[in-house]
Structures are given as structure tokens and as C-alpha cells.
C-alpha positions in Angstrom: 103.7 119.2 92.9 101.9 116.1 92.5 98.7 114.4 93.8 98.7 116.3 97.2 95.3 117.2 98.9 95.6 121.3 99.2 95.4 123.1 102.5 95.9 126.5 104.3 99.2 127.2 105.4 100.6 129.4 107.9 101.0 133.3 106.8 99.2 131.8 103.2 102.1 129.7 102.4 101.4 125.8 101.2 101.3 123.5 102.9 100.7 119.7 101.2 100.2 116.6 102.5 100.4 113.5 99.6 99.1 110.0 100.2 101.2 107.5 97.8 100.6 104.1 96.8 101.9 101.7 99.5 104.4 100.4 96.8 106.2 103.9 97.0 107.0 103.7 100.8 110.2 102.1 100.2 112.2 102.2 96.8 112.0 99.2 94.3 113.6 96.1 95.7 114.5 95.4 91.7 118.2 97.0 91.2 119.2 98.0 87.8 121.9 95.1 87.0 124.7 95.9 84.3 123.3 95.0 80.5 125.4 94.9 77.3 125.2 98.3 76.3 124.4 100.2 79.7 121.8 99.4 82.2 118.3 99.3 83.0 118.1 102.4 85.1 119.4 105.6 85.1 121.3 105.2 88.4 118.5 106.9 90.5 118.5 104.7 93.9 114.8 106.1 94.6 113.6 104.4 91.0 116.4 102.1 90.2 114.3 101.4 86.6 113.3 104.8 85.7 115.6 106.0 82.3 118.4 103.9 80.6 121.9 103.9 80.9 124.3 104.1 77.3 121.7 106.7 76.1 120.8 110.7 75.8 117.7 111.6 74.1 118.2 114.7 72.1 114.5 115.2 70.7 110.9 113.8 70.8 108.5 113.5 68.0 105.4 112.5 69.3 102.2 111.7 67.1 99.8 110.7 68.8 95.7 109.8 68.3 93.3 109.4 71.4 89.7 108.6 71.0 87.2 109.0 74.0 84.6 106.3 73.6 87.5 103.6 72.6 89.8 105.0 75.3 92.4 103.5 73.1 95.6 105.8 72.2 97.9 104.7 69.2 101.1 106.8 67.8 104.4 106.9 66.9 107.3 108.3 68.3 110.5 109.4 66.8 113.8 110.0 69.3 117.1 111.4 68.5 119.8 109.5 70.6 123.3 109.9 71.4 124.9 106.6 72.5 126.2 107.2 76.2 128.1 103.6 75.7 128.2 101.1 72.9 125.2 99.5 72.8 124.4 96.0 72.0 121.4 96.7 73.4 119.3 99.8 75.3 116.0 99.9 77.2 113.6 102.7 76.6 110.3 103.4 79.3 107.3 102.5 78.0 103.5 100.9 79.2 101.5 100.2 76.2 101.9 97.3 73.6 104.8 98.1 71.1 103.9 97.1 67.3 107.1 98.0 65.5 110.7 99.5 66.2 113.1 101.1 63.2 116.7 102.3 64.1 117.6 105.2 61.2 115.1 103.7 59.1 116.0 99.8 59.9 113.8 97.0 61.7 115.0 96.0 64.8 114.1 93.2 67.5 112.6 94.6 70.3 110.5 92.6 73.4 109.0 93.7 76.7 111.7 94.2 79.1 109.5 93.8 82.7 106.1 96.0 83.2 107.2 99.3 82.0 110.7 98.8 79.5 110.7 97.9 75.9 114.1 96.3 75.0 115.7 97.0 71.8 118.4 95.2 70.2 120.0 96.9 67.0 121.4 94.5 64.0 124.6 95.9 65.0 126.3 97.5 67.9 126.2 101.6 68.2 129.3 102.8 69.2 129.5 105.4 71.7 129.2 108.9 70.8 127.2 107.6 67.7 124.3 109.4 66.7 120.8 107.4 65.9 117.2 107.8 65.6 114.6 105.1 67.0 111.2 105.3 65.7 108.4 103.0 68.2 105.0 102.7 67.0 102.3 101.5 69.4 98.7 101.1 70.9 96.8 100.2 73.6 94.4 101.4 76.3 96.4 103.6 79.1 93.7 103.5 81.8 94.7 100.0 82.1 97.9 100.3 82.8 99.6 100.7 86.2 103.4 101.4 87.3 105.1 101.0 91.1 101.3 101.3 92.1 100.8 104.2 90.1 97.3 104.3 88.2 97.9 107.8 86.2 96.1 108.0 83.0 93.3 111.0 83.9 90.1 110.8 82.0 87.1 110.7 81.2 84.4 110.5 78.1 84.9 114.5 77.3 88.5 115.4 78.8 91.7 114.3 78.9 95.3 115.6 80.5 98.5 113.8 80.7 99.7 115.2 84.2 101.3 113.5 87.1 104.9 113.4 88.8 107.5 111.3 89.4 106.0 109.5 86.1 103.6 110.6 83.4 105.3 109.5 80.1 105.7 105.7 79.8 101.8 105.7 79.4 101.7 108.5 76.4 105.4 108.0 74.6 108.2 106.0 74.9 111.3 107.7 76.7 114.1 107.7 78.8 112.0 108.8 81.8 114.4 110.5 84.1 114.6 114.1 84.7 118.6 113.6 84.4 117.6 113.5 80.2 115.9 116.5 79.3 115.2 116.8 75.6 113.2 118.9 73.5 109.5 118.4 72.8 107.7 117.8 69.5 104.1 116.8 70.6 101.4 116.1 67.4 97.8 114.7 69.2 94.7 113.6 67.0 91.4 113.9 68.6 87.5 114.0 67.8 86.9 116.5 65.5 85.0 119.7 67.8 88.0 119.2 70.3 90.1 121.4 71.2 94.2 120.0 71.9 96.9 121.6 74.1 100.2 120.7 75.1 104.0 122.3 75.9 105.2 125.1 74.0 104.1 127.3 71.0 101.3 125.8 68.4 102.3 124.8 64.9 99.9 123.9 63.3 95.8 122.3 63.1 94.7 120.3 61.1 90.7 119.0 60.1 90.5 116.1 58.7 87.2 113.8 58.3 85.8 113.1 61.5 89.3 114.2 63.1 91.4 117.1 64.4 95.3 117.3 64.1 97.2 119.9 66.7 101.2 120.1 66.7 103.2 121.9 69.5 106.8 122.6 70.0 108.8 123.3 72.7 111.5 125.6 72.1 113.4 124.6 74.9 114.5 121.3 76.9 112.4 119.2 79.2 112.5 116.5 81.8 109.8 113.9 80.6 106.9 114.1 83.5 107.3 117.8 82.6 105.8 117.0 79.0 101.8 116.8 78.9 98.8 117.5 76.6 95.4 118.0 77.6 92.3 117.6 74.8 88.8 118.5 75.2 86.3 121.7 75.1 88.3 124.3 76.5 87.8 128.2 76.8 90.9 130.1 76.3 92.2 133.5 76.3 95.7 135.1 75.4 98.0 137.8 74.8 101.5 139.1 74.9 102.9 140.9 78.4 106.4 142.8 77.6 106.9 140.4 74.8 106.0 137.3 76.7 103.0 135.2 74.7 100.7 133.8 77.5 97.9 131.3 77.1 95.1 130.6 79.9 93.1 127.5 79.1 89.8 126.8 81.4 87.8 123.5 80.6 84.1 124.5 79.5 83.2 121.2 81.4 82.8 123.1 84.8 80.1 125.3 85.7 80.1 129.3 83.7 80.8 130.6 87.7 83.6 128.2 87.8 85.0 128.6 84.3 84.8 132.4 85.5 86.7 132.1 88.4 89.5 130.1 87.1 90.2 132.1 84.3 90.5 134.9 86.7 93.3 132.9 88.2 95.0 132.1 85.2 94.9 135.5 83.7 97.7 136.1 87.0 100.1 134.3 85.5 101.5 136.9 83.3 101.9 139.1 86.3 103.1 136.3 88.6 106.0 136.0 85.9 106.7 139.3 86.0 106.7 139.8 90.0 109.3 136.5 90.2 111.6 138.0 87.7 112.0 140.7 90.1 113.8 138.1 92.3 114.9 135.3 89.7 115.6 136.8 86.9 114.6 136.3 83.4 111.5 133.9 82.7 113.9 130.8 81.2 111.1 130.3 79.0 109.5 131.2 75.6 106.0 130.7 76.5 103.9 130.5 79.6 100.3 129.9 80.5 98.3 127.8 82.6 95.4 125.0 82.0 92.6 124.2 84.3 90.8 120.6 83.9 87.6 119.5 84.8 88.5 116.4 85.7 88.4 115.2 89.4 92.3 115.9 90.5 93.6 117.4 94.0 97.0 119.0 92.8 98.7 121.1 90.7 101.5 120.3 88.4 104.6 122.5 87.0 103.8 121.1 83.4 107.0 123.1 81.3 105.2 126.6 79.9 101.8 125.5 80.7 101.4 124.5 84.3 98.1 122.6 85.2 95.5 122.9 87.9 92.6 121.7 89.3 89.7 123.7 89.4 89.8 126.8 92.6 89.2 129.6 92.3 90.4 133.6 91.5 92.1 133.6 95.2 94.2 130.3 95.1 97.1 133.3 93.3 99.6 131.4 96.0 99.0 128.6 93.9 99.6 129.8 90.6 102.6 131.7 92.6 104.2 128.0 93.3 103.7 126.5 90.1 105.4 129.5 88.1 108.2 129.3 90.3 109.3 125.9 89.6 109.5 127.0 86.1 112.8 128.4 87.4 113.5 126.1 90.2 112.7 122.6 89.0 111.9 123.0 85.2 114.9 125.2 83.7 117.2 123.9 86.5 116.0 120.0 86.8 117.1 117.5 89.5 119.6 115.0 88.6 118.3 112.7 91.4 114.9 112.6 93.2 116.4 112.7 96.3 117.3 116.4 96.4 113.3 117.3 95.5 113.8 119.4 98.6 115.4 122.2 96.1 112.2 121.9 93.7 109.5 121.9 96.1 111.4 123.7 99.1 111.4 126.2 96.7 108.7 127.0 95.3 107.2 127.1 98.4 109.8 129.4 99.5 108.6 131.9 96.6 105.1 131.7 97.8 106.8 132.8 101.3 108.1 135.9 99.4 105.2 136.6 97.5 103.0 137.1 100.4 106.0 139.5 102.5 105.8 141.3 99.4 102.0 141.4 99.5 101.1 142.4 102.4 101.7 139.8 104.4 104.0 138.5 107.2 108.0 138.8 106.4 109.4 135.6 105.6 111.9 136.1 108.7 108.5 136.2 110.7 107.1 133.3 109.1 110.1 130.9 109.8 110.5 132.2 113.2 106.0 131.4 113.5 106.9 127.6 111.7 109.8 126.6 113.7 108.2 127.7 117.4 104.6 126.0 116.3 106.9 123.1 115.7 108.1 121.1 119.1 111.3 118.8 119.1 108.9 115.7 119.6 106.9 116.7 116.4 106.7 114.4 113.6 107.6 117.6 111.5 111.4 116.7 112.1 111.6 113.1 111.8 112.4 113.0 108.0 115.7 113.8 106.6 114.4 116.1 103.6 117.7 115.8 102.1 117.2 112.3 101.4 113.4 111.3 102.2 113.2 108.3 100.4 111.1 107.3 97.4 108.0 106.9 99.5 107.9 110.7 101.0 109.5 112.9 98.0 106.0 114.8 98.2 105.6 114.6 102.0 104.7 118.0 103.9 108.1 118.3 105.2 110.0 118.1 101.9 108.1 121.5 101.1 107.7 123.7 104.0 111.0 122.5 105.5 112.8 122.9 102.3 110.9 126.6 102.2 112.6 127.0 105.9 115.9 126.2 104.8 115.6 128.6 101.9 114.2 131.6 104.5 117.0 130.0 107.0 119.5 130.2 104.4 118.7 134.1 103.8 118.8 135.0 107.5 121.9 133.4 108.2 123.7 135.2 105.0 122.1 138.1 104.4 120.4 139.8 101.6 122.3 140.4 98.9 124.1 137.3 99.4 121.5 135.2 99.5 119.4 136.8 96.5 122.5 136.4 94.5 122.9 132.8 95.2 119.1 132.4 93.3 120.3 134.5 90.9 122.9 132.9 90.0 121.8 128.8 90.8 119.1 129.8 87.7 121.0 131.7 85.5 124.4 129.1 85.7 122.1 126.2 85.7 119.4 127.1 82.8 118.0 124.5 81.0 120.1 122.3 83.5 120.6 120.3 86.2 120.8 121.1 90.4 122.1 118.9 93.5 122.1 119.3 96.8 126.3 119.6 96.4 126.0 122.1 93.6 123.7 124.7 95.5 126.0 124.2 98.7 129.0 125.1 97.0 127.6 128.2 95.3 126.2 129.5 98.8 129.2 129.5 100.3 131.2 130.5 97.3 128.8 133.9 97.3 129.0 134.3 101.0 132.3 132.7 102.0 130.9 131.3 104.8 131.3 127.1 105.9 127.7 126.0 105.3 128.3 122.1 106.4 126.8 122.1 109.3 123.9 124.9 108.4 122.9 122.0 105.4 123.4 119.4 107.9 121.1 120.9 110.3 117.9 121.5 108.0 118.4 119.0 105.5 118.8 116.1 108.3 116.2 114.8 111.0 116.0 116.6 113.8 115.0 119.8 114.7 117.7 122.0 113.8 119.2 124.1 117.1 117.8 127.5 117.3 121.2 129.7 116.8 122.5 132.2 114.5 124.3 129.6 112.5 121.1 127.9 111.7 119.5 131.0 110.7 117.4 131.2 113.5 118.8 133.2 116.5 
């Protein structure tokens, strides 16, 4: 859920609203062109330059160093590759100034391929299937640095946190920045000593050295790249272990003690808000969870893999913490292979805040969609976007989340119960540590329920106001 401004929804569900950069209102004109070796994008028509063709990044091994008063980051980063294609060449993501590249241990020529892509050329080809490591090292000043009018290096002289969505990692380490290459996370950051450094996963090890202060995480299990982030600062923290899951909440000590106390309170929720979702989505697909609240001046929330973060609320913002847990399941364990189909992330998460509330006290979630699609007229703006294919410029838009959450609600009224809670059950358990489309969670709902859901998908996921009738879920 990135850079949205956070408002009230009906029956206490979210509701976001996002402002982007003017550049995002339309994809890239820039089309990834063939290149010896792959291409220059992914194949994502929203981002044609985001990730790399000819490659699969198998593991990360980032090692970082940040320093506050320089505002300068330098590192190293190690990837294990499997060649997609043979490469003559490959392109890796990538913002800041690059000082040298190895491949298994050997120099090779690399130059700045556009604003954000580092080219590298081998000394010979890699054929395909082959299996290679790339080692970058680098430096510069990420504050400086800007992508598809995106400014998204957050800091300040006491606190930092890598966090933002569609893109977060081309300022911190060089990748293949696409959620379509999840790969695990090895994450080393060196800050002033009397910091405190936190990022995806389980901690390793720390280090003191000098004037210095050395923390290493891992992540056990596969990520998309936005989902990896560390934050580094004064931080109060508090932990445990809930039937045998560790849990971390992390509060920055740069807010007020009332406001440090109040967001603790939140993130001490988490545990249970795991434990309540499991009810309906099975097993947490994770190893770790926990939750980090910065200081610093930020109007969203992200699904961060294991340790979602958040601006600074309050104990009653639980619908919050509700969303953000949820896409650990839907959106983090089960990924998107193209941003067009963020209607199955957002939509729902959204969705589970929807069931958290009927199961709270609050209004059922056949209610609420009845309450959201009567507010709602046919001349509304509500319905003018297709949320099945919204462009680059609205994948964060309000309708992309609370019509997605219709959808799901719609999709449960015109099914049924048990055929509907079995179609979760099974989209995150057959797809864990995965991949989901728009094709793929189609063909599952209707292979549960044995129904014809074309025009049902049609109808919600299309502009227009869907017909109020039993087949839309609605009569």
C-alpha cells in the first residue's frame, strides 16, 4: 500500500486515495527493445524497464554502510543468477554510481545503461541454464536520485527506512526489480555506532566496531524486491513468541513517549492479527513477523515481507495493521507477475479488513457491499476505471482497492461459503512463495465452484458499474 493519504472508510474498511507523480499517469513511452542476451525489461507493459530479461536472481547479499551527516550510502552486493537466455550481455536495476563489477570472481565491463540500469558485459557469453554470481560495488548519495518521477529515499539526520512501492531497491542494491523475480534476502547494513538497524527476516548477527555498528538479517524465504527494506535509527522494541511464531514490534524513540506508547500498542496486535487471518487463510507463509513504526513524515503503510512498516497512528488504526498482515498472504507469499492485476493484492487486503470488522462486531461483509455499491451511482467516477487493468498511473487509485474488496465480497455472495473460502485457501496454499494473475484466480474459482465466471470477472474487473443481479453477486 504505498504513498496513499489514509481515510475512514465505510463500515471501518480502507479506503485510499494516492496522488502519483505526473510521470506515472501514463506508462513509459520507452519500450524495452530486444538486446543480445535478453532485454531491458521484464516484459511488464506498465514499467517496460523495470527487471531484465535472460536472467533469475536466486539470492541477495547485501552489505551495505549509511552515514547520516554524509547522507552518502556505499556497499556491495553479491547475486546468484540463473541465465534465462545466453547472455552476451544483461542489465541489472540500479540508481547510484557503480565502481566495480566481478562475474564468479572475474572483472567485467559494465556502463550506465539509461537513468536507472547498469549494463554488464561478461568476457564471454553465459549460456542459458548456466549458473553465475555478479558481485557490484558502489556509492553515492540516494536522496539525489529520482526514477519515473519517483523521489523515494526517506530520511532524515536520525532515521532512516527503505520503503516504497512499485520501486524501492534500485536506490539501496542493485537487482532485477520486478516482483515476477523473487529471491531470497541476505541484508548486512553499517550504521553510526548507538544505532539501532532492522530489516526482513530473522537477525544474524551485530557487530561494534570503532565508531560503527554492523547488523545482518536473513530472510528465510523468497521476496519480490520493493518488498525488501531496512530501517536504522533509535528504535524501542519489544518481542516474543505466539504458538511458535517469533514476532518483533519496532517503534522509533524519535516520536513523542505518548506516541511511542500508542504505536507499540498497535504493533503488539500483530501477533493476534496473524492468528485471527489464519482462521481464514491458513498458515502464516512466513517465519517471522513484526511490524516497524518510523518517525519520519510518511502518509502510508507498506507490506514490507515479515516486517511491515507504518507511519505513526495510533492503538485504534488495528484495520490498518489488519491490511498490511494480509498481504503477507495475498501479495507477498503469492506475488503478482504483472502490475496490472494489483487489484488481487490491494482488493484483497482490503477485503480482509471487510472480514475482520463482520467478525468484530461490525457490519457483515454482504451488508457492506450491498452499503458501497447503492452509495455508488452509475454516473460516479467510482466506475470509470477498469481495475483489471488500470494503467501504470492508477495501480494505487481508490478503486483498485475497495472495488477489488467488492469483487472479493461479490465473489463470495455469488458462490457461497464454502466455495468461496476454499478458493482463498487454496489460491495461497497452491501459490506460496509464488506468483498470481488475474487468469490463474479465475480458473480456480470456477474450478471450486463449477460455475462460468467470464462474465462475473468481466463485470467487476471492467469500467462500468456492474448490473445489480445474482450473477454479479449482488441480487
Amino acid at each position: 500500500m504505498p504513498t496513499p493519504r489514509l481515510r475512514a472508510g465505510s463500515a471501518g474498511a480502507l479506503a485510499v486515495a494516492l496522488t502519483l507523480p505526473a510521470s506515472l499517469l501514463t506508462a513509459p513511452s520507452v519500450t524495452a527493445a530486444p538486446t543480445p542476451g535478453g532485454s531491458a525489461g521484464i516484459g511488464d507493459a506498465y514499467f517496460p524497464l523495470d527487471g531484465n530479461g535472460g536472467i533469475n536472481v536466486r539470492k541477495y547479499r547485501i552489505r551495505d554502510r549509511y552515514g547520516f551527516a554524509t547522507k552518502r550510502l556505499s556497499g556491495s552486493t553479491v547475486l546468484r543468477v540463473r541465465a534465462t537466455d545466453e547472455l552476451t550481455a544483461f542489465n541489472l536495476d540500479f540508481l547510484l554510481p557503480v565502481t566495480s563489477v566481478t562475474i564468479d570472481g572475474r572483472r567485467a565491463s559494465y556502463a550506465k545503461h539509461r537513468q536507472h540500469e547498469v549494463r554488464i558485459t561478461p568476457r564471454t557469453p553465459i549460456a542459458d541454464g548456466e549458473r553465475f554470481t555478479v558481485r557490484l560495488t558502489y556509492a553515492g548519495y540516494p536522496a539525489r536520485r529520482s526514477y519515473v518521477g519517483e523521489s523515494n529515499w526517506l530520511a532524515n539526520d536520525h532515521e532512516v527506512v527503505a520503503m516504497n512501492q512499485p520501486h524501492m531497491a534500485p536506490w539501496w542494491f542493485p537487482s532485477n526489480d520486478h516482483p515476477a523475480d523473487k529471491a531470497r534476502m541476505d541484508i548486512t547494513i553499517t550504521v553510526p555506532r548507538g544505532n539501532q538497524v532492522f530489516a526482513n527476516g530473522r537477525p544474524v548477527s551485530r557487530r561494534v566496531h570503532g565508531g560503527l555498528v554492523t547488523r545482518r538479517w536473513v530472510a528465510d524465504e523468497p521476496m519480490a524486491t520493493y518488498l525488501a527494506m531496512f530501517a536504522a535509527g533509535k528504535f524501542k522494541v519489544d518481542k516474543g513468541v505466539r504458538h511458535g511464531l517469533p514476532w518483533r514490534a519496532v517503534v522509533s524513540k524519535r516520536l513523542s513517549p505518548a506516541a511511542r506508547n500508542a504505536n507499540m500498542d498497535l504493533m503488539r496486535q500483530t501477533p493476534g492479527v496473524v492468528a485471527a487471518l489464519e482462521d481464514d487463510l491458513g498458515a502464516y507463509p512466513f517465519s517471522r513477523v513484526g511490524g516497524l513504526v518510523t518517525s519520519l513524515g510518511v502518509d502510508f503503510a507498506l507490506e514490507n515481507q515479515t516486517i511491515p512498516t507504518y507511519p505513526a497512528t495510533g492503538r485504534s488504526f488495528t484495520w490498518l495493521v489488519v491490511h498490511e498482515i494480509a498481504h503477507q498472504w495475498l501479495g507477498d507469499s503469492v506475488a503478482l507477475r504483472r502490475w496490472r492485476d494489483i487489484w488481487l493484492n490491494e482488493g484483497g487486503a482490503t477485503f480482509m479488513e471487510v472480514r475482520w470488522a463482520e467478525t468484530h462486531g461490525g457490519t457483515s461483509g454482504a451488508q457492506w457491499l450491498r452499503n458501497e455499491y447503492d452509495m455508488r451511482p452509475d454516473r460516479s467516477d467510482f466506475w470509470n476505471l477498469a481495475i483489471g487493468d488500470p494503467g501504470a498511473g492508477h495501480i494505487f487509485a481508490v478503486p483498485v482497492y475497495d472495488r477489488g474488496a467488492m469483487t472479493f465480497q461479490a465473489l463470495r455472495n455469488r458462490i457461497g461459503e464454502t466455495d468461496f473460502w476454499t478458493v482463498l485457501e487454496r489460491w495461497v496454499s497452491d501459490n506460496r512463495h509464488g506468483h498470481g494473475t488475474r487468469a490463474k484466480f479465475q480458473t480456480l474459482a470456477e474450478e471450486v465452484s463449477g460455475e462460468d465466471l467470464d462474465g462475473f470477472f468481466d463485470a467487476w474487473l471492467s469500467s462500468g458499474r456492474p448490473a445489480d443481479t445474482v450473477e454479479n453477486g449482488l441480487g
